[in-house]
N, CA and C atoms as a LAMMPS dump frame, in Angstrom:
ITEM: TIMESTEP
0
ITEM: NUMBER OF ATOMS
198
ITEM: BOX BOUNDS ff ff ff
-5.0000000000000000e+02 5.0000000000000000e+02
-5.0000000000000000e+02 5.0000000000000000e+02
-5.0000000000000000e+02 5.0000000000000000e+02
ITEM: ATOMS id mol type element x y z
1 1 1 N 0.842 -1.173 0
2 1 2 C 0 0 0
3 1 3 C 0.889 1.238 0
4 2 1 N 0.64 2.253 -1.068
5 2 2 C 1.31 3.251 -0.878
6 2 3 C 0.594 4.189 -0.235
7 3 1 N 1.416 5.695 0.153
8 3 2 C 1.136 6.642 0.764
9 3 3 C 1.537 7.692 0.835
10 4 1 N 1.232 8.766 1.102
11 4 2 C 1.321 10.42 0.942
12 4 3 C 1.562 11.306 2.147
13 5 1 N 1.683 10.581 3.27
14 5 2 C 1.88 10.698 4.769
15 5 3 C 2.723 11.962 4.581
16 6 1 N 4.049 11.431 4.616
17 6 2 C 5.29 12.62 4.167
18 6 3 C 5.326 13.678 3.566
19 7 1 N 4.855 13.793 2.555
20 7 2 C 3.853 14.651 1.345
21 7 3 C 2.798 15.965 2.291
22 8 1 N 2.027 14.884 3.216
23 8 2 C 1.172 15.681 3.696
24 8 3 C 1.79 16.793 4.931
25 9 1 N 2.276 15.682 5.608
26 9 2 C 2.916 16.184 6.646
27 9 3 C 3.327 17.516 6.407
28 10 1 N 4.629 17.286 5.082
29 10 2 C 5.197 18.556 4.74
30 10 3 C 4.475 19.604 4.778
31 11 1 N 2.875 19.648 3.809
32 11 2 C 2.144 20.466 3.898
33 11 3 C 1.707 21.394 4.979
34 12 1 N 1.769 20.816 6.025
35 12 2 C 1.432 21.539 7.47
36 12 3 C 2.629 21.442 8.22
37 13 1 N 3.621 21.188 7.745
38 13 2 C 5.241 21.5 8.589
39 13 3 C 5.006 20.581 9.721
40 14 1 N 4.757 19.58 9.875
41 14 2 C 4.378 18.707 10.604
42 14 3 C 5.625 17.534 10.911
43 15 1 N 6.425 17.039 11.804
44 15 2 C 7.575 16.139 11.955
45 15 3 C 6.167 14.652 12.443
46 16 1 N 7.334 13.986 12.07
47 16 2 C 6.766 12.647 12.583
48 16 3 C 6.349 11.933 13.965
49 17 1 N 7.15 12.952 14.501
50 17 2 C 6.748 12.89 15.845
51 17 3 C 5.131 13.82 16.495
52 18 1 N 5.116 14.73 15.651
53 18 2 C 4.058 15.255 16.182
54 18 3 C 3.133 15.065 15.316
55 19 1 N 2.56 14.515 14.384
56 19 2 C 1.611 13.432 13.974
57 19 3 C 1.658 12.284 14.812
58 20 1 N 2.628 11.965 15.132
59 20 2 C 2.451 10.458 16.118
60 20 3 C 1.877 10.781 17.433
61 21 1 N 1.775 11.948 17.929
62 21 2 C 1.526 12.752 19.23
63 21 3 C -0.355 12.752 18.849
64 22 1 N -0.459 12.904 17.754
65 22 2 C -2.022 14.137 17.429
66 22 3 C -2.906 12.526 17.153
67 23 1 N -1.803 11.282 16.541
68 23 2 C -3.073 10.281 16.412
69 23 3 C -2.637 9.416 17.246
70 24 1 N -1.617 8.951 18.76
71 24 2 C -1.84 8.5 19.721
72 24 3 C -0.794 6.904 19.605
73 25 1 N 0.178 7.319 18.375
74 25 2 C 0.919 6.049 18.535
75 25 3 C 2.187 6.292 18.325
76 26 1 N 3.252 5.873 18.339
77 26 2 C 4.604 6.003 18.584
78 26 3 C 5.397 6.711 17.199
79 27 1 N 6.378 7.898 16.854
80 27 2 C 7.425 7.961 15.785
81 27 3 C 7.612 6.852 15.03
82 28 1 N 7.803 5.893 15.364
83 28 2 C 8.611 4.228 14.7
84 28 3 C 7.102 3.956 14.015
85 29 1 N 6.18 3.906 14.632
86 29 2 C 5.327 3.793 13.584
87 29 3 C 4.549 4.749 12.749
88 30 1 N 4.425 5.84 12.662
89 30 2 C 4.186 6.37 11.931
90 30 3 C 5.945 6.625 10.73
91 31 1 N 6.977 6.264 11.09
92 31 2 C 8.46 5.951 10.102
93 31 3 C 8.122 4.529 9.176
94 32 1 N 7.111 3.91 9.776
95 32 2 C 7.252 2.478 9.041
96 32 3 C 6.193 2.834 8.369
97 33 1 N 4.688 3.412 8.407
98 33 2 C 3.939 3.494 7.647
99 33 3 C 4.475 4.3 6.681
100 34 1 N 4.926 5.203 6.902
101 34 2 C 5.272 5.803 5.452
102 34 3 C 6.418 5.591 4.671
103 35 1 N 7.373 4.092 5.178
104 35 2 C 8.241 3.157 4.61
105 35 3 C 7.9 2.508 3.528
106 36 1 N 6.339 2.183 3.954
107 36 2 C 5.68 1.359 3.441
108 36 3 C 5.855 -0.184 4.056
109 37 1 N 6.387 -0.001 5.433
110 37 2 C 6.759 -1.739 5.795
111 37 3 C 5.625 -2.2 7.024
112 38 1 N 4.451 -0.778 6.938
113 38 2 C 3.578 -1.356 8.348
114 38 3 C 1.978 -0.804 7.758
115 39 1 N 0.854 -1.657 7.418
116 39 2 C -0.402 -0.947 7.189
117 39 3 C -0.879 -0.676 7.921
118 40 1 N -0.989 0.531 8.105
119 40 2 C -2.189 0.79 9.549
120 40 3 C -3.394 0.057 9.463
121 41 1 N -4.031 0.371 10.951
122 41 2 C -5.582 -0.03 11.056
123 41 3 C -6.607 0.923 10.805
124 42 1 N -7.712 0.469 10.558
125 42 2 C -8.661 0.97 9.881
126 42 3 C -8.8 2.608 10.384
127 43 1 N -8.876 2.293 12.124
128 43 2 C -8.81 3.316 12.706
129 43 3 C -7.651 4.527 12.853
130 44 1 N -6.186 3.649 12.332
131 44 2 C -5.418 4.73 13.099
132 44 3 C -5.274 5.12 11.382
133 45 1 N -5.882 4.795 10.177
134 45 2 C -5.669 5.529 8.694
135 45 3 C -6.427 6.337 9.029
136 46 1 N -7.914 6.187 9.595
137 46 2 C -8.59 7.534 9.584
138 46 3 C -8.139 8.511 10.449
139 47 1 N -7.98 8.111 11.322
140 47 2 C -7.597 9.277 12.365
141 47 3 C -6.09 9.849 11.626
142 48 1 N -5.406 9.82 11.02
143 48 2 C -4.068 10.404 10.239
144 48 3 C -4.85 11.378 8.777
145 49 1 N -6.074 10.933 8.316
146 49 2 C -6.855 11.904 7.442
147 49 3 C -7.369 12.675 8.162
148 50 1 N -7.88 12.74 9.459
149 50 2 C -8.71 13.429 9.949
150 50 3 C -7.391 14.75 10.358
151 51 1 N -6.798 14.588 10.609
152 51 2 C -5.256 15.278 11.173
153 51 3 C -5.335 16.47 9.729
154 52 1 N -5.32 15.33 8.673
155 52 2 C -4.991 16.159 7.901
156 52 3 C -6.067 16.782 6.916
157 53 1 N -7.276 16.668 7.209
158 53 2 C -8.404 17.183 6.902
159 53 3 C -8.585 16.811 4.848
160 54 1 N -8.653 15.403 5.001
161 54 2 C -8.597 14.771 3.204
162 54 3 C -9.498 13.312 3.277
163 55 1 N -9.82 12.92 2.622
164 55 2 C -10.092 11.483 2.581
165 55 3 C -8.951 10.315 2.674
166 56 1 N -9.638 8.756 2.694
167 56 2 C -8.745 8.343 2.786
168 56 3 C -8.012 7.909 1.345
169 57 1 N -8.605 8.066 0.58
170 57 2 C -7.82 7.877 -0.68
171 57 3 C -6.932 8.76 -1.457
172 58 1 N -7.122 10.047 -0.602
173 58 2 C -6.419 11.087 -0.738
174 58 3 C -4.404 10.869 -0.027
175 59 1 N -4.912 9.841 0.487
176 59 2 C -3.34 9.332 1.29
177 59 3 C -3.392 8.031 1.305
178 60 1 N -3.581 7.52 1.296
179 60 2 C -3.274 6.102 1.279
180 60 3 C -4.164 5.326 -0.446
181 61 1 N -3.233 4.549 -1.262
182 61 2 C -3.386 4.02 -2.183
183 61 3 C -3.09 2.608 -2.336
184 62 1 N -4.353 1.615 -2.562
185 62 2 C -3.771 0.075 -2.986
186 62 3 C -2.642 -0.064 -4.063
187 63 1 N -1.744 -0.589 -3.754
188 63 2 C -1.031 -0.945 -5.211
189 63 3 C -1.692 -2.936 -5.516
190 64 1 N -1.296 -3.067 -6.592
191 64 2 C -1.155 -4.488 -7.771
192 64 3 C -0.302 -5.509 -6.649
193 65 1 N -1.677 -6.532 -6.414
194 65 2 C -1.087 -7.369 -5.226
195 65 3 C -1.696 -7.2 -3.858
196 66 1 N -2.268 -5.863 -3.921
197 66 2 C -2.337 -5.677 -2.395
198 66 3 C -3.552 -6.756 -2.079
């Protein structure tokens, strides 16, 4: 699954740590989701759109395989 996390972040000058602060789970994972080596859960994808005020397809994309 790809993603736009980083992308977004930038948009609001946002570090990884303080997205990890605003949706309630650790730096290391919000570093692996946007590695691409960890899919979030249903809940913690929405709550990372809601942060950033988009849908979820607006950040997160199936790739071929998924």
């Amino acid at each position: 699954m790809k993603n736009s996390i980083k992308v977004e972040r930038a948009k609001l000058d946002l570090t990884q740590q303080e997205l990890a602060e605003k949706v309630g789970v650790s730096r290391q994972t919000i570093n692996s989701i946007e590695a691409g080596k960890y899919v979030p859960s249903t809940v913690l994808a929405l709550k990372i759109c809601k942060v950033f005020q988009v849908n979820l397809e607006s950040i997160f994309e199936l790739e071929e395989g998924d």
